[in-house]
C-alpha positions as CSV (number, residue, x, y, z in Angstrom):
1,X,111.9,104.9,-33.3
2,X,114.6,102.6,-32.7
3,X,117.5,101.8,-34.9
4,X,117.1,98.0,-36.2
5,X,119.9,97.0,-34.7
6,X,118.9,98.4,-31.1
7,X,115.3,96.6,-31.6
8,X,114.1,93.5,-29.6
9,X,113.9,90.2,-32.0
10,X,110.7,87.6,-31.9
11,X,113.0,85.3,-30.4
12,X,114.0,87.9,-26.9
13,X,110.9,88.7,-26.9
14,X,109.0,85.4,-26.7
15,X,111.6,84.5,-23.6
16,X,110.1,87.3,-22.1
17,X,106.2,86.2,-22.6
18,X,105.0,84.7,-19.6
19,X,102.6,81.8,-19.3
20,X,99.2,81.1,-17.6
21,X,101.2,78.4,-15.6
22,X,104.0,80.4,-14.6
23,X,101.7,82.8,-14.0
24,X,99.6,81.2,-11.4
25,X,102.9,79.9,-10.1
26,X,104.0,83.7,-9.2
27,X,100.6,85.1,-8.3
28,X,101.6,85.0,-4.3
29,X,105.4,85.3,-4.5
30,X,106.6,88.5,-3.1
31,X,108.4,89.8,-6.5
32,X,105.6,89.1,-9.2
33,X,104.1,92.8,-8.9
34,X,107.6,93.9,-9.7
35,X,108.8,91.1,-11.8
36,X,105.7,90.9,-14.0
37,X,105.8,95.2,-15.4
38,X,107.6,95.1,-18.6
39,X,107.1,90.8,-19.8
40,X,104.9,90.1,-22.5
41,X,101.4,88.0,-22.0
42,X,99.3,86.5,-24.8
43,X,96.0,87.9,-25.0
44,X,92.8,85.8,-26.2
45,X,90.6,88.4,-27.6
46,X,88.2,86.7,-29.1
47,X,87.7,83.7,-32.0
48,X,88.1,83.7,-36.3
49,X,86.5,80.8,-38.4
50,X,90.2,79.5,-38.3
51,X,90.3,79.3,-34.4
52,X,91.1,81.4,-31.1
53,X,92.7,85.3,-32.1
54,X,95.5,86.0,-29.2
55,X,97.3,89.6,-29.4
56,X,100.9,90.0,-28.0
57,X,100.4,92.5,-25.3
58,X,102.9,94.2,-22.9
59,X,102.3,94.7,-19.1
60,X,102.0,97.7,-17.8
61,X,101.2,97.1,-14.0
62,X,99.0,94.8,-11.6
63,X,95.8,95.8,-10.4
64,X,94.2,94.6,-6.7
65,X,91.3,94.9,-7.7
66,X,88.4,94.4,-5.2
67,X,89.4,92.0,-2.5
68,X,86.1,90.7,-1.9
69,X,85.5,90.1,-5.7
70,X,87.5,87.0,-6.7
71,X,88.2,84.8,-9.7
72,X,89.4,81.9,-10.3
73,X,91.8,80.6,-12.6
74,X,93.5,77.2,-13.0
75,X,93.3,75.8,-9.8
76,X,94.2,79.3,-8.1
77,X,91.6,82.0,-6.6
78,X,93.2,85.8,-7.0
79,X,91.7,89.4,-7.1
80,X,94.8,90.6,-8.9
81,X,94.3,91.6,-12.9
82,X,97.1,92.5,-15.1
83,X,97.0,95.7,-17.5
84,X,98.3,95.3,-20.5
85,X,98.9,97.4,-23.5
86,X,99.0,96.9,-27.6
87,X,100.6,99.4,-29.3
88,X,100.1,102.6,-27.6
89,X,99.6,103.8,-23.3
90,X,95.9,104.6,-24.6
91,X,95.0,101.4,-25.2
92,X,95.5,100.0,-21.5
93,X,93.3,97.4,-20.2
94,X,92.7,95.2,-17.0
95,X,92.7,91.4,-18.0
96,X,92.0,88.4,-16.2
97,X,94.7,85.9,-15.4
98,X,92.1,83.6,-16.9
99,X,92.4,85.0,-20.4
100,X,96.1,84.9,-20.9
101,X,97.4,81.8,-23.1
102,X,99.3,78.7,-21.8
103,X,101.1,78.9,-25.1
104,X,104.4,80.3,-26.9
105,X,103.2,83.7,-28.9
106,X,103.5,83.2,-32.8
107,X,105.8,85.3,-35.3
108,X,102.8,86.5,-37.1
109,X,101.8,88.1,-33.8
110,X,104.9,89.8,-32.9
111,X,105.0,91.2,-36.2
112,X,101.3,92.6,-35.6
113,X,102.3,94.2,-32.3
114,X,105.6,96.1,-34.3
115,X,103.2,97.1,-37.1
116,X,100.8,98.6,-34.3
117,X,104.0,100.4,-32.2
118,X,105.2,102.1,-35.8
119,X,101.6,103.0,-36.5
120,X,100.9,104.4,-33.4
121,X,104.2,105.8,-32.9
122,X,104.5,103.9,-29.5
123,X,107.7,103.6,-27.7
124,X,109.2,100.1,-28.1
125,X,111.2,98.4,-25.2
126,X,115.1,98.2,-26.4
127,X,116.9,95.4,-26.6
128,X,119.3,95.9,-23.7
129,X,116.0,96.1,-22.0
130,X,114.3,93.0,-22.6
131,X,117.6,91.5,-22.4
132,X,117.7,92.6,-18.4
133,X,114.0,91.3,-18.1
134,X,115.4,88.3,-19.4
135,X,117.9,88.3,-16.6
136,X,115.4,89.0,-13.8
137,X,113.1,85.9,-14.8
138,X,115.9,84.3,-14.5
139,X,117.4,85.6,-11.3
140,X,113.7,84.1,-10.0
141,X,115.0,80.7,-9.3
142,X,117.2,81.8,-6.9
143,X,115.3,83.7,-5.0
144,X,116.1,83.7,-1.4
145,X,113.0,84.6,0.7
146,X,113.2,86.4,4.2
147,X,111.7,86.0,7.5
148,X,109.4,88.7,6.8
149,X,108.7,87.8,3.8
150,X,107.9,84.4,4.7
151,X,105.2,85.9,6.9
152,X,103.9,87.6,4.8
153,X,102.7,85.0,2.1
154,X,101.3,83.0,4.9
155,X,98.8,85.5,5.6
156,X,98.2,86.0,2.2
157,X,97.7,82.7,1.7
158,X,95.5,82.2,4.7
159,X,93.4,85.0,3.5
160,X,92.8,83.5,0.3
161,X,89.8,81.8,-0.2
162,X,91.1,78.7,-1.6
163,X,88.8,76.0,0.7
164,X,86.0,76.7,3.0
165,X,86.6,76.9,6.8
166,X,85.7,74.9,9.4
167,X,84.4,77.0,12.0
168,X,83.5,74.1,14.6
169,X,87.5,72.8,14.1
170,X,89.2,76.8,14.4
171,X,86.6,77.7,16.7
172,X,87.7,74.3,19.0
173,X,91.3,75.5,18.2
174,X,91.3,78.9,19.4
175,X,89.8,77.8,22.5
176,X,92.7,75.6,23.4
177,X,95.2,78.5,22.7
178,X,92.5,80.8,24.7
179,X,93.2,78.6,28.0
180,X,96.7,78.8,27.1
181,X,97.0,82.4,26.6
182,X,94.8,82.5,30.0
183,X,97.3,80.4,31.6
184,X,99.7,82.6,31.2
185,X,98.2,85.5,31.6
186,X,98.5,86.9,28.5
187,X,95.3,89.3,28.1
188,X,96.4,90.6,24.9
189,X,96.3,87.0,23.3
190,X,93.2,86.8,24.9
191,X,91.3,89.7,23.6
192,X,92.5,88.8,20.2
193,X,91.7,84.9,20.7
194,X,88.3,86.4,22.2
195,X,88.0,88.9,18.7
196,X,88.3,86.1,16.6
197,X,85.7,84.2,17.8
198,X,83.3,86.8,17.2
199,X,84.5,86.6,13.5
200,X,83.7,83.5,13.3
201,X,80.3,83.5,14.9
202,X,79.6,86.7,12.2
203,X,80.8,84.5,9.5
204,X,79.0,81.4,10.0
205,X,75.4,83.4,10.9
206,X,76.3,85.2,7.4
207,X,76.9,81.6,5.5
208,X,73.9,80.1,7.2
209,X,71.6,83.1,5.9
210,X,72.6,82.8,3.1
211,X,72.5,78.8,2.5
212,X,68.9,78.9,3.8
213,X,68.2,81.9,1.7
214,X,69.9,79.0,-1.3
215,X,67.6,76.3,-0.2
216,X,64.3,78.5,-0.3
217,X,65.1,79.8,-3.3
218,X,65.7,75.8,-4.6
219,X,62.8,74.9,-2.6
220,X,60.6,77.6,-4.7
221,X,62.2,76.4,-8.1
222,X,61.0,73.0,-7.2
223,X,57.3,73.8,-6.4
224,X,57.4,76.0,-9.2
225,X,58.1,72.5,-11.6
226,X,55.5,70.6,-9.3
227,X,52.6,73.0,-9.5
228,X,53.4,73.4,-13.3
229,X,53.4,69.3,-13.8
230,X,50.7,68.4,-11.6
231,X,48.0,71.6,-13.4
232,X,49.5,69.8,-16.7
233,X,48.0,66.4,-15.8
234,X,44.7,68.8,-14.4
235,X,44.1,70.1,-17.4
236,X,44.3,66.8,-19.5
237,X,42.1,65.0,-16.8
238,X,39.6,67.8,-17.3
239,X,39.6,68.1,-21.4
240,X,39.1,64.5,-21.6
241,X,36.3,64.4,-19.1
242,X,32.8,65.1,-20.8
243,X,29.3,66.7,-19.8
244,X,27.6,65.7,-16.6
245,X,30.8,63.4,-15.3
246,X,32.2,64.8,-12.1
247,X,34.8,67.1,-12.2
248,X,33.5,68.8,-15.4
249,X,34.6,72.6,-16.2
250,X,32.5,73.8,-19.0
251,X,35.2,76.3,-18.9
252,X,38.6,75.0,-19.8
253,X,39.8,75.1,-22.8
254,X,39.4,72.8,-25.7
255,X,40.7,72.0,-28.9
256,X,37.2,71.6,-30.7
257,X,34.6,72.6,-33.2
258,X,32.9,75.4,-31.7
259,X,29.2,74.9,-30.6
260,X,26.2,76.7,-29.5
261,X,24.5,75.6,-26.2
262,X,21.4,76.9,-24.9
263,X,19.4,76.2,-22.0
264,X,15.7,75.3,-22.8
265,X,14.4,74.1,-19.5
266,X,10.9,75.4,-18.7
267,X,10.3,76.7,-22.1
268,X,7.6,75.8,-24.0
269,X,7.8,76.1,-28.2
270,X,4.7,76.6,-30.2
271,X,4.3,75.7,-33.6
272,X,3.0,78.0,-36.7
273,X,1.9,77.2,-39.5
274,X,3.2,80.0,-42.2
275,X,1.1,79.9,-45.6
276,X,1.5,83.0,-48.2
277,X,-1.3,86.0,-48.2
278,X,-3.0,86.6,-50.9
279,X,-1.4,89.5,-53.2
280,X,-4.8,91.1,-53.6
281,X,-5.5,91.2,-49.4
282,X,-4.6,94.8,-48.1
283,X,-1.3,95.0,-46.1
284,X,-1.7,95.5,-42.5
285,X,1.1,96.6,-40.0
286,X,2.4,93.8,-37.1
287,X,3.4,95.2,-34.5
288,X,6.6,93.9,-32.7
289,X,7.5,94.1,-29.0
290,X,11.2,95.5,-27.7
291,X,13.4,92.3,-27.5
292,X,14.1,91.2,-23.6
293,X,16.4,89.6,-21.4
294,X,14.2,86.7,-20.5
295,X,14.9,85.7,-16.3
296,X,16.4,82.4,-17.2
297,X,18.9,84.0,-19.1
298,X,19.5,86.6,-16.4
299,X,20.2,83.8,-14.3
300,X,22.4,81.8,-16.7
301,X,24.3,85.0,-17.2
302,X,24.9,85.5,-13.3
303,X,26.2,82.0,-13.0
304,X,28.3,82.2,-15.5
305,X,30.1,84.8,-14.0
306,X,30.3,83.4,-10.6
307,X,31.7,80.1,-12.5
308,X,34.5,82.3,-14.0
309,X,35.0,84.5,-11.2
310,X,35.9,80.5,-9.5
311,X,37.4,78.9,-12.0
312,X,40.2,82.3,-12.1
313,X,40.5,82.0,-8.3
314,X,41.3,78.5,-8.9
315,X,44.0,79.1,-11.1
316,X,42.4,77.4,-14.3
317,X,43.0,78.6,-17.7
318,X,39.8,80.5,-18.5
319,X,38.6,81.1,-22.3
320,X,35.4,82.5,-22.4
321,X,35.8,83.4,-26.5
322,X,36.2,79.4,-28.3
323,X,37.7,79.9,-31.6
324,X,34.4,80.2,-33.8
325,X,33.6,80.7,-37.9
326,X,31.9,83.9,-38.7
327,X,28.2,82.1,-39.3
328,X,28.3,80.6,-35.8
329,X,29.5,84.3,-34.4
330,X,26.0,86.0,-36.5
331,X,24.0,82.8,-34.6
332,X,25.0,84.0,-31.3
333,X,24.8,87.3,-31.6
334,X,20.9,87.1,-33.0
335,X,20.4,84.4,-30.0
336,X,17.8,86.0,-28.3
337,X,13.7,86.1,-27.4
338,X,11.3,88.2,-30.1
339,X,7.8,88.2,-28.9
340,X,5.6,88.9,-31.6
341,X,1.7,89.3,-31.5
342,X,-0.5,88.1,-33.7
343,X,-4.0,89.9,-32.5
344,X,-3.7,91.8,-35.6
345,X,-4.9,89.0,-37.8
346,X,-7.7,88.6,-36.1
347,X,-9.6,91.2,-38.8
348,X,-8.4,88.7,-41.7
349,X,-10.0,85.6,-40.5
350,X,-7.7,84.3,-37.8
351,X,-5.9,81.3,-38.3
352,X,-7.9,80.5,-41.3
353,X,-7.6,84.2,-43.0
354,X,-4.6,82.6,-45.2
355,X,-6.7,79.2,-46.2
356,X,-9.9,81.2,-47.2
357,X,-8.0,84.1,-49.2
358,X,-6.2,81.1,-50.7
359,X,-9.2,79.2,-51.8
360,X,-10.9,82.5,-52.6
361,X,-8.2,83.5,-55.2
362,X,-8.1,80.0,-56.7
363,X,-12.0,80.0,-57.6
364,X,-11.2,83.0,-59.2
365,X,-8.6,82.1,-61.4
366,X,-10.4,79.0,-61.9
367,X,-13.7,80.9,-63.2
368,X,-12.1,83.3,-65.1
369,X,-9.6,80.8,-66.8
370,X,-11.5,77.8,-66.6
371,X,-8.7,75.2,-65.7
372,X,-7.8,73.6,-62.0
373,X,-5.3,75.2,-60.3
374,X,-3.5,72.3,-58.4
375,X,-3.0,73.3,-54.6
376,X,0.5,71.5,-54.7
377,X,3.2,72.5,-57.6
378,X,5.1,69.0,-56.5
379,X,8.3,71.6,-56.1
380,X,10.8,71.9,-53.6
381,X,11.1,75.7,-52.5
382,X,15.0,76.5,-51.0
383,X,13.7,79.5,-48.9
384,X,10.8,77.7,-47.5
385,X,11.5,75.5,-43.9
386,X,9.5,72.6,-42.8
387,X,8.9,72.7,-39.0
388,X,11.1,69.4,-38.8
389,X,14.1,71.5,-40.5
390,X,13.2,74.0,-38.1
391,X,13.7,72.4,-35.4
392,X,16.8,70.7,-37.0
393,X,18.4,73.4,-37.4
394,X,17.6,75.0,-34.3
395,X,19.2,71.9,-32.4
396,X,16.1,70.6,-31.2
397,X,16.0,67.7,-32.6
């Protein structure tokens, strides 16, 4: 460690800390590289409830980074980055130009960055030091630049990206000095005249790929919007259309109660009448026929599938499951055909086995109790269905 007296103050050491401006001023000039090793830079690392957190950070050297991958900063485009250090040569990192402060550093920070060289037990620039860094920025306003070096920022400043080119205006240009050069006869000139052309074609069949590769990929973002919009207003136009209007999908969704449709065309229904047997009748077995798929539902099925099978080719939204209560699930699911035959009865009378064994029991009870029994009770029975509830129920009706 230093002796106290041989350490840098906050004071030296912030006319050493370098600016964004001053930093995009130098980025070209021939002694920045050099200049820039050894100044401070303030370091935004991130934000606190209380603002922006900067760290006081030394420079250890510049990076050229990639010289196809630029950033920008200010008003400037570089590849350059700057590593810095805090504290100890582990912790050295590239930076962006973008990321350094436009402000003085603070004394809070300078004491941070002396509290992480002691911890770290980092070597600390000496005062004599900072004092010649101090000396150099200075030395920077009279800075006498050379023929070469003249040259030299031109072409880095040409090769900077800082505005597009014009191809049809350098490519009109070159020709000019080509006739010149040709004039003279100067092949040299020529060929490299002649080189540069070919650039330029290569550069502008690069941007054009690439703009029309921009506008396709614009063009697919807008019909993306369009198709989205225009099925949007579809799908309204077809949940507000009802059944039998044209343009009708029985298959696009809707926000409604659920409901069971059935298709009784070229059915016939019979009616039964249902009356109680007679307790003291013997029980006979009724035999009941396998359940079948009927045709007409074989054909319903069949066009249902070749109306989804369309309506997903078409894009639609397809929900062939509505959003149903358990008692309407058990309906359809016990939606089907039983045929059941009756021939069995035929050894009990027929339809009027139930009326005779009716009328038989009552004159018995009659005769062997001696009061009327009354064929209606006048009551109301809740497991008993007229046919009109029947059919009610059934949807009918």
């Amino acid at each position: 460690m230093l002796r106290e007296s041989n350490m840098p103050t906050f004071e030296e050491i912030k006319e050493i800390t370098i600016r964004r401006s001053r930093l995009v001023k130098w980025l070209n000039e021939p002694f920045f590289e050099e200049l820039i090793v050894g100044c401070f830079v303030r370091i935004g690392i991130g934000k606190s409830e209380s603002g922006a957190v900067y760290r006081l950070c030394m420079v250890q050297s510049v990076d050229g980074g990639d010289p196809n991958r630029h950033y920008k900063v200010e008003n400037r485009i570089t590849h350059k980055y700057l590593v810095c250090v805090w504290g100890s040569e582990s912790s050295a990192k590239r930076f962006q130009m973008a990321v350094v402060s436009d402000s003085s550093p603070l004394e809070k920070e300078f004491r941070q960055w002396v509290r992480e060289i002691e911890r770290s037990c980092s070597h600390m620039p000496s005062k004599a030091s900072v004092l010649d860094k101090r000396e150099a920025i200075r030395r920077t306003n009279n800075y006498v630049y050379s023929a070469a070096t003249v040259k030299q920022m031109l072409e880095e400043k040409k090769a900077a990206p800082t505005r597009p080119l014009n191809v049809a205006v350098e490519k009109d240009k070159l020709k000019r000095l080509m006739e010149v050069a040709k004039s003279k006869n100067d092949e040299a000139e020529v060929q490299r005249i002649c080189a540069k052309l070919l650039e330029l074609d290569a550069a502008r069949e690069a941007r054009d790929k690439d703009s029309r590769a921009k506008r396709l990929a614009e063009m697919n973002r807008k019909n993306k919007v369009d198709n989205f919009k225009n099925l949007s207003e579809h799908r309204n136009l077809q949940v507000n259309l009802k059944l039998g209007e044209a343009g009708y999908d029985p298959f696009s969704r809707r926000w409604t109660r659920s409901r069971n449709y059935y298709n009784a065309e070229g059915k016939e229904i019979k009616q039964e009448e249902s009356h109680q047997v007679s307790n003291n009748r013997e029980k006979h077995e009724i035999k009941v026929e396998e359940p079948s798929v009927s045709a007409g539902n074989a054909v319903g099925f069949k066009a249902t599938e070749a109306a989804l099978e369309a309506a997903a080719s078409a894009g639609k939204l397809v929900d062939t499951l509505a959003p149903v209560d358990c008692g309407t699930e058990s309906n359809m699911m016990h939606d089907f055909e039983l045929p059941i035959s009756l021939a069995e009865l035929k050894d009990l009378g027929g339809p009027q086995g139930l009326k005779n064994g009716f009328l038989a029991r009552k004159q018995k009870i009659e005769a062997t109790v001696g009061l009327q029994v009354p064929e209606n009770d006048g009551g109301r029975h809740a497991l008993t269905l007229t046919i009109s509830d029947y059919k009610r129920r059934r949807g009918l009706l």
